[in-house]
C-alpha angles and dihedrals in degrees: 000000000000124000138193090348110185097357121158132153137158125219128194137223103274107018136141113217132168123193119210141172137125122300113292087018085124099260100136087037100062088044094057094047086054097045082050088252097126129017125231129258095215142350119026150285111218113189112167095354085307125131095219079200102059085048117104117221098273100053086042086054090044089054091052092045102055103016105038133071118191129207110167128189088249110085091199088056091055105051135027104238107218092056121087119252086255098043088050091055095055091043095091088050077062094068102022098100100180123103077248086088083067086072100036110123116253116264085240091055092047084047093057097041073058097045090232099111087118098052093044096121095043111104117236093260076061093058126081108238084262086063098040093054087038086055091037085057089053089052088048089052095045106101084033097253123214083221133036108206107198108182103197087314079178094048091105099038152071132281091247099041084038082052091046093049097050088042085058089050093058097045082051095051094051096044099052 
């Protein structure tokens, strides 16, 4: 199976870009190799001027670490379910070890660009599917990522929470 064969595309600081296609089209997969996920076969993955493919694991977990933001469809990947909504949105301060978590926005800012503030100490089992991917979002935005990956972060809900979500995407997008 071939995935992914002569794809190239550019995008610039500051887009919105959705990729879409039909189930197995290679969708997840392009989003892992630029999140630094999977690696590529063939051919590169070029994210800031860096071959993802010429970087050991360290500096691959580095890049993750510090340039890439993650919301996936399922709710249970994105948030740990016995910490709190607030706790969930510092954990990734915890691991982030640069002078850049001086400038991280604090859990409680991220929660009301969310609109979660008031559900802070719930726990995510608390939460509708909407609030989990909203909080998910403010996990993702934590360690103020270069990239947002959001892997079918609809996929589980309904067209008017999937339409708030996206609308949320784009406002965060704008904003930072």
């Amino acid at each position: 199976v071939v995935a992914l064969g002569g794809v190239d595309f550019d995008v610039g600081e500051g887009e919105f870009l959705a990729v879409v296609g039909p189930s197995g089209s290679g969708k997840s997969t392009i989003l892992n190799m630029i999140g630094g996920l999977d690696r590529a076969t063939a051919g590169t993955v070029e994210v800031e001027g860096r071959d993802l493919g010429r970087l050991d694991e360290d500096a691959l977990t580095e890049y993750r670490r510090d340039r890439i933001g993650f919301v996936w469809q399922g709710t249970a990947r994105n948030l740990v379910p016995y910490l709190s909504v607030r706790e969930n949105v510092r954990l990734p301060g915890t691991i982030h070890r640069s002078v850049e978590q001086a400038r991280q926005r604090s859990a409680d800012d991220l929660l009301d660009l969310v609109g979660l503030r008031d559900r802070r100490h719930h726990k995510p089992g608390m939460l509708s599917g909407g609030e989990q991917q909203r909080a998910a979002i403010a996990v993702a935005l934590a360690n103020e990522p270069a990239l947002l990956l959001a892997d079918e972060p609809t996929g589980e809900l309904d067209t008017v929470t999937a339409r708030e979500v996206f609308d949320l995407l784009r406002e965060v997008n704008q904003r930072l």
